[in-house]
C-alpha positions in Angstrom: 16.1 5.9 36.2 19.0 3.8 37.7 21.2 7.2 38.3 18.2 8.8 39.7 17.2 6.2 42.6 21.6 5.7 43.0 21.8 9.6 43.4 18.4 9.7 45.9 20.3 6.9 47.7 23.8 8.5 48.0 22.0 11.7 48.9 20.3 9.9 51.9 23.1 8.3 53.0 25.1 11.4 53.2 22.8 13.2 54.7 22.2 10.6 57.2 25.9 10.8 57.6 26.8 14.1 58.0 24.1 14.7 60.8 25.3 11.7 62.6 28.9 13.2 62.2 27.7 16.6 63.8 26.0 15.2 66.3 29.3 13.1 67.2 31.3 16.2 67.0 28.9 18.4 69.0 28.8 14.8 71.8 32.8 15.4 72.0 33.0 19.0 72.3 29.9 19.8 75.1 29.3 16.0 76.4 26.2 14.4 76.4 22.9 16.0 76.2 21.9 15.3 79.4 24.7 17.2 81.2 24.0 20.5 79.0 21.7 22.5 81.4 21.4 25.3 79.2 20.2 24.4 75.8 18.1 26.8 73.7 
């Protein structure tokens, strides 16, 4: 039970974490959203 909620809980935070490392990356390389004129 313990292993299961610590493993749900790592898996969040890691998936929480790698998003907000792609979007960091993707921010650094292109520049904020607002300046990218042709999304899509």
């Amino acid at each position: 039970m313990v292993r299961n909620t610590t493993r749900g809980i790592l898996g969040l935070i890691f998936a929480a974490g790698a998003t907000w490392l792609a979007n960091f990356v993707v921010e650094k390389i292109f520049g904020p959203e607002e300046a990218d004129g042709q999304k899509g």
